[in-house]
C-alpha positions in Angstrom: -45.8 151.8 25.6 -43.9 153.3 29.0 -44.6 149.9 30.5 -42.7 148.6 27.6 -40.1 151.2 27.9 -39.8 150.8 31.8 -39.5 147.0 31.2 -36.5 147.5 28.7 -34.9 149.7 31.3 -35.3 147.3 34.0 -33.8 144.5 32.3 -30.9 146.7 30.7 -30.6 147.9 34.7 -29.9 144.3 35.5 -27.8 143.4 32.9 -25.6 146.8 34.1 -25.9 145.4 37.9 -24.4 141.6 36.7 -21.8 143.5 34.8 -21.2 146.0 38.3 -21.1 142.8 40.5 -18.6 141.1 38.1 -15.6 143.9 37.8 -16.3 144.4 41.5 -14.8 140.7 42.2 -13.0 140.8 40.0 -11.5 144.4 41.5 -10.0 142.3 44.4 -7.7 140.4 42.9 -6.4 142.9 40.1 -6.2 146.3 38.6 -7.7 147.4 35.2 -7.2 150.6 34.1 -8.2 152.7 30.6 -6.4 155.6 29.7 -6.8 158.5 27.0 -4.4 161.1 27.2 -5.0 164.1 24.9 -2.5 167.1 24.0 -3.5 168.6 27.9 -5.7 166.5 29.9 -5.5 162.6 30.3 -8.8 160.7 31.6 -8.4 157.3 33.4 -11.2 154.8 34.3 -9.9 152.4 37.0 -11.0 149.9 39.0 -9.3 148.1 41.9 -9.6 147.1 45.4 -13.7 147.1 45.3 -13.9 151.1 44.1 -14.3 152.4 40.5 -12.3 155.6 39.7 -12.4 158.5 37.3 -9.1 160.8 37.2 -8.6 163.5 35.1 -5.2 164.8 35.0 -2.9 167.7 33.0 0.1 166.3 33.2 0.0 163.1 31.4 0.7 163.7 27.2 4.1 161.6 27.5 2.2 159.0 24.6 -0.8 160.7 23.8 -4.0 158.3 22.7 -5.5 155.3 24.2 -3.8 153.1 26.5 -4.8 149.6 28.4 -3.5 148.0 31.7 -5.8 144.7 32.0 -5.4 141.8 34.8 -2.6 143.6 36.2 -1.5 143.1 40.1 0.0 146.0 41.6 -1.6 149.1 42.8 -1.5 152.0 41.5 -0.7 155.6 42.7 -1.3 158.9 42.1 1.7 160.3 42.5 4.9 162.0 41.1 5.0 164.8 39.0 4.2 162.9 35.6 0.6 161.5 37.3 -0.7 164.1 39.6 -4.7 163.8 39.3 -6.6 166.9 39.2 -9.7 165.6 39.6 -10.3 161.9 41.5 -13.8 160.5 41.7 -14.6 157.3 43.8 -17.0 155.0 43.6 -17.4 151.8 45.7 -19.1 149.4 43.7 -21.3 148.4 46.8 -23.1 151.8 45.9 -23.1 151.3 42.2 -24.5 147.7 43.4 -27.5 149.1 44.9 -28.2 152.0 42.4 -28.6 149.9 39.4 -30.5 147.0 41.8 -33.5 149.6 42.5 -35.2 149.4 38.9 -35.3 145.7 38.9 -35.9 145.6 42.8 -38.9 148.1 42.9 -40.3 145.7 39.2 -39.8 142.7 41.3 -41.5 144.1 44.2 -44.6 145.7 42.0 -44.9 142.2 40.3 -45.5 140.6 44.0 -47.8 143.1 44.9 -49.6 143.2 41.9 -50.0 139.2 41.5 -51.3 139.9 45.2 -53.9 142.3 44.6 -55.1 139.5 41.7 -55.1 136.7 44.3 -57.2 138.9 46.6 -59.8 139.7 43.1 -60.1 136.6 43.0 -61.1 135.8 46.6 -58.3 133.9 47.5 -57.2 134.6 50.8 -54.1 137.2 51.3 -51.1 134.5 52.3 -47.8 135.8 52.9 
């Protein structure tokens, strides 16, 4: 059963890391951005210029509700007094690259070593 489980997460770990790899080019050659703004705080997920952003701002219930800015060219900033982030997190996708790589890395790598140790059972010799 866990090997089941661990399998499942590995592939839904790659599936996350083709999905990382594809906004990150696509990052470089626009902006996307998804916004909520509530009656006090707005949240924005953005991605541009090879980083993925969270923002949480107070100051942002001019339209409150979801909001969408897809495929679009300009860079945006994070400041005047109607968008003044509170909080900014920043994420290159290089690092969200490699953290959803390991699961499927370290099952690639166990599947070598294991078909190795097999080979070597067998009394086959070790290869490379």
């Amino acid at each position: 059963m866990w090997r089941r489980l661990l399998n499942i997460a590995a592939v839904f770990s790659l599936l996350l890391n083709i999905a990382v790899v594809a906004l990150w080019l696509r990052s470089y050659w626009c902006s996307d951005e998804i916004t909520y703004r509530g009656p006090t705080q707005a949240i924005k997920i953005r991605s541009y210029d090879g980083s993925f952003y969270f923002i949480t701002s107070r100051f942002m219930v001019v339209l409150p509700g979801w909001t969408h800015i897809f495929n679009s060219r300009y860079y945006p900033a994070e400041s005047g007094w109607m968008d003044q982030a509170d909080l900014t997190w920043r994420a290159p996708y290089v690092s969200l690259f490699i953290w959803t790589a390991a699961l499927p890395f370290s099952m690639l790598v166990l599947l070598y070593v294991r078909a190795r140790e097999g080979r070597e059972k067998q009394g086959f010799c070790r290869g490379i």
